[in-house]
N, C-alpha and C positions, 0 to 999 in steps of 0.2 A: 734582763733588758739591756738593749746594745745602745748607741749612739746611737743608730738610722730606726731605730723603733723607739726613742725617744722624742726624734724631730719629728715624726710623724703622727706619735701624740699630741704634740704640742699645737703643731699644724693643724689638728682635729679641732682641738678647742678654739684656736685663734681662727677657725673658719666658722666656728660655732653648730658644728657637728658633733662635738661632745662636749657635755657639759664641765665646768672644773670638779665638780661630786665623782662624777664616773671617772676622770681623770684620777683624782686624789683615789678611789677604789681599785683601779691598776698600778697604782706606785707604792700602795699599804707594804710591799715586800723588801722595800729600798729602806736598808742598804743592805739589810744578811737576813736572812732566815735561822733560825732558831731550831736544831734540831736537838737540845737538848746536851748531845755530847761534841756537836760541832757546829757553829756560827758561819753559813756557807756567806762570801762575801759577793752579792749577785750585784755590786754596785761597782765589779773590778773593771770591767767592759766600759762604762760609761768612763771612770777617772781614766784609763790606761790604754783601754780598747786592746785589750788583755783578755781571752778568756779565763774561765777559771779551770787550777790546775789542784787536781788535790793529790797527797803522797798515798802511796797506796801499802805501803810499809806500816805493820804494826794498826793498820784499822781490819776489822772484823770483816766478813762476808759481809754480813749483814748492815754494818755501816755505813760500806761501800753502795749498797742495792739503795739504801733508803735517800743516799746524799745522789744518785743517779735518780731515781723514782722525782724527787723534789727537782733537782734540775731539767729533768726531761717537762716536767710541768709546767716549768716558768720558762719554757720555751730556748733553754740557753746549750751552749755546748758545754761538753767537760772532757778533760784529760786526767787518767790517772795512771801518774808513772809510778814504775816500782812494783809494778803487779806481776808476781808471781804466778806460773801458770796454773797452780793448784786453785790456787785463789780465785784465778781469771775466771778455771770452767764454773767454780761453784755460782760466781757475780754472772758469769752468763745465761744458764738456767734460769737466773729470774729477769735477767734485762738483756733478752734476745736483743737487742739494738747493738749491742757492745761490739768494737771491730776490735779485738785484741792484737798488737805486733808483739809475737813473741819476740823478736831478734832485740828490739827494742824494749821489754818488760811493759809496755803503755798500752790500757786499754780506752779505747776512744767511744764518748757517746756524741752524735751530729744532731740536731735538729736542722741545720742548715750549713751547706757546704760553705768553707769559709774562704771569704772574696782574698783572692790575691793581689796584692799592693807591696810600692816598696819601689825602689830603685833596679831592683836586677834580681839575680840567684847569687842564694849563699850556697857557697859550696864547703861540702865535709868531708877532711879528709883523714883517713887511718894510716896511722904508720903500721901499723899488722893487723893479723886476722881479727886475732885478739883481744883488740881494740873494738872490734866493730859492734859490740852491746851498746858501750857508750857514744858510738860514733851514731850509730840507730836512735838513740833515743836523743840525741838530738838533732838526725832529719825528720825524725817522725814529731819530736817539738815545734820544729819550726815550720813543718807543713800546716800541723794546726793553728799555728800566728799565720798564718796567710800568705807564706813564701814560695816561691819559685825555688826550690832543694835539688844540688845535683851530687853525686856520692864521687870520689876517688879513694879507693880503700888498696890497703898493704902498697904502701910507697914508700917506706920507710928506710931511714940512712943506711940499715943495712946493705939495702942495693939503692942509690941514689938514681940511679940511671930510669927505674920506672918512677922516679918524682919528674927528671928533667927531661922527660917525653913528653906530659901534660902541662908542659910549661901554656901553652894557647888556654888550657883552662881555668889554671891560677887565675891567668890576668884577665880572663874573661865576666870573675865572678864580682858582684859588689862587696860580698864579706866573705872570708874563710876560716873555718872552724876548724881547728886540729890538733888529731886525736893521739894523744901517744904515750904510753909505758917504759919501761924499762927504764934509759937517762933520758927519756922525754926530749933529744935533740930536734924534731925536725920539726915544730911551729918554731924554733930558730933560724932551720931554712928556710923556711918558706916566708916566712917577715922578711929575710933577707933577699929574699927573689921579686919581692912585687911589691909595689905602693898602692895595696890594699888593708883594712881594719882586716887581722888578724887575731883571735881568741884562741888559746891554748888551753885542752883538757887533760890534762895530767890523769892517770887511769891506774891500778891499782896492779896492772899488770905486769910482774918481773919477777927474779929471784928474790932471796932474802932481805940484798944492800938495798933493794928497791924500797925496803922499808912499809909496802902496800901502797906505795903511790909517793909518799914523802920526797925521793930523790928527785922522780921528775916534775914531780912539782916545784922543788927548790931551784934544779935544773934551769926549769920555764920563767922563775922569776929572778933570776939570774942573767938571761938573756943579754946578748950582745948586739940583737936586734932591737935596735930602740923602738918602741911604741906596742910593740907585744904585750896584749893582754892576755889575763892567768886565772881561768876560776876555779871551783874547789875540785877535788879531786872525784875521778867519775860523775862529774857535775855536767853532763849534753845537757840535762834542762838548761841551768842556767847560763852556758852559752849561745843555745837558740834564742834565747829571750832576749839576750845580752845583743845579738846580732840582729835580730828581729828589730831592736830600735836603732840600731845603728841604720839601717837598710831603709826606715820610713824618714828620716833624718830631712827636713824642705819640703817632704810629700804634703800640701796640703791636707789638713782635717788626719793624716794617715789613713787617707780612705782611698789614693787614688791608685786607681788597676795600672800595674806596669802594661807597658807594649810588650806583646807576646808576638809581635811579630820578624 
């Protein structure tokens, strides 16, 4: 249950079209369901206005189908990153709904397309190709929170020149996400090109000094660009999320539609 199918319950009974019995008989589910090996939290929407997001690392085919089946019931959306494509086809088979993004590892289930709000588009950007799993998984994050997502991938310091042509779309964007490996330099240019909320994802991608991510992540917190944020390494969730509330930041309720025009 979301926010706008909560007021609408509420509204039901305060008109006196549903009783508080039948009300209390639709809310029996609030706050988590009980599936025995996992407690789904169907009350994240209502505190957060969050959908729910489950890791899909280390849980069963079957896990996966049963925490979709129960979702798909109580009418909510779900995201599951981290899904592997073996995994994906087996959870497909039994919940034909599933849109899998490979490039992204996230397979998505919809009951309802989700309303777009927020100040403007976060833009994500890769410093290489290489990059682009974790740059993916967190457009395809932040599409699911309900953002306007635009991509600028392989811009990175190696050749600065294809960063400082998209200069009009830095500044165009309300948050930018960037993506980058090796010494993780360029969420330092780019903090340093724009007065926009910048989040850096350090990514696992490099030689050996790379350490699996370690350097540019040190790199990134390191920063001579003041106000640069840093989350974990190969983490696109958690900076879509991270940007996702920076971007509804004044929006009323965070429910209101940006101008798309």
């Amino acid at each position: 249950m979301n926010q706008e199918e909560m007021r609408r319950l509420l509204e039901h009974v305060a008109a006196g079209r549903l009783s508080p019995a039948q009300a209390l008989h639709r809310l029996r589910h609030l706050p988590l369901m009980d599936l025995g090996f996992a407690r789904i939290d169907t009350h994240r929407s209502l505190r957060r206005d969050i959908p729910e997001v489950v890791f899909g690392a280390g849980k069963s085919t079957e896990q996966l189908v049963k925490i979709g089946r129960q979702m798909t019931a109580a009418g909510l959306n779900l995201m599951v990153t981290r899904l592997d494509p073996l995994k994906a086809s087996a959870v497909k088979r039994k919940l034909r709904k599933l849109d899998y993004r490979a490039d992204a590892r996230i397979g998505v289930l919809l009951r309802e397309k989700p309303v777009v709000r927020g100040h403007g588009v976060i833009l994500i950007v890769s410093a290489g190709t290489s990059d682009i799993a974790v740059a993916e998984e967190a457009a395809v994050s932040a599409e699911f929170f309900g953002n306007r997502v635009e991509r600028l991938y392989d811009v990175g310091v190696a050749g600065l020149h294809r960063l400082i042509s998209q200069l009009n779309l830095l500044e165009a964007a309300s948050v930018i996400i960037v993506v980058a490996g090796m010494e993780g330099a360029l969420p330092s240019v780019v903090a340093g090109l724009v007065g926009k909320p910048v989040i850096g994802v350090p990514t696992s991608v490099g030689y050996g000094a790379a350490l699996g991510g370690v350097a540019p992540l040190l790199g990134m917190l390191n920063s001579c660009a003041g106000g640069l944020t840093v989350v974990n390494i190969d983490n696109g969730f958690g900076a879509a999320l991270a940007a996702t509330l920076i971007n509804r930041v004044g929006v009323a309720d965070g429910r209101r539609e940006t101008d798309t025009a």
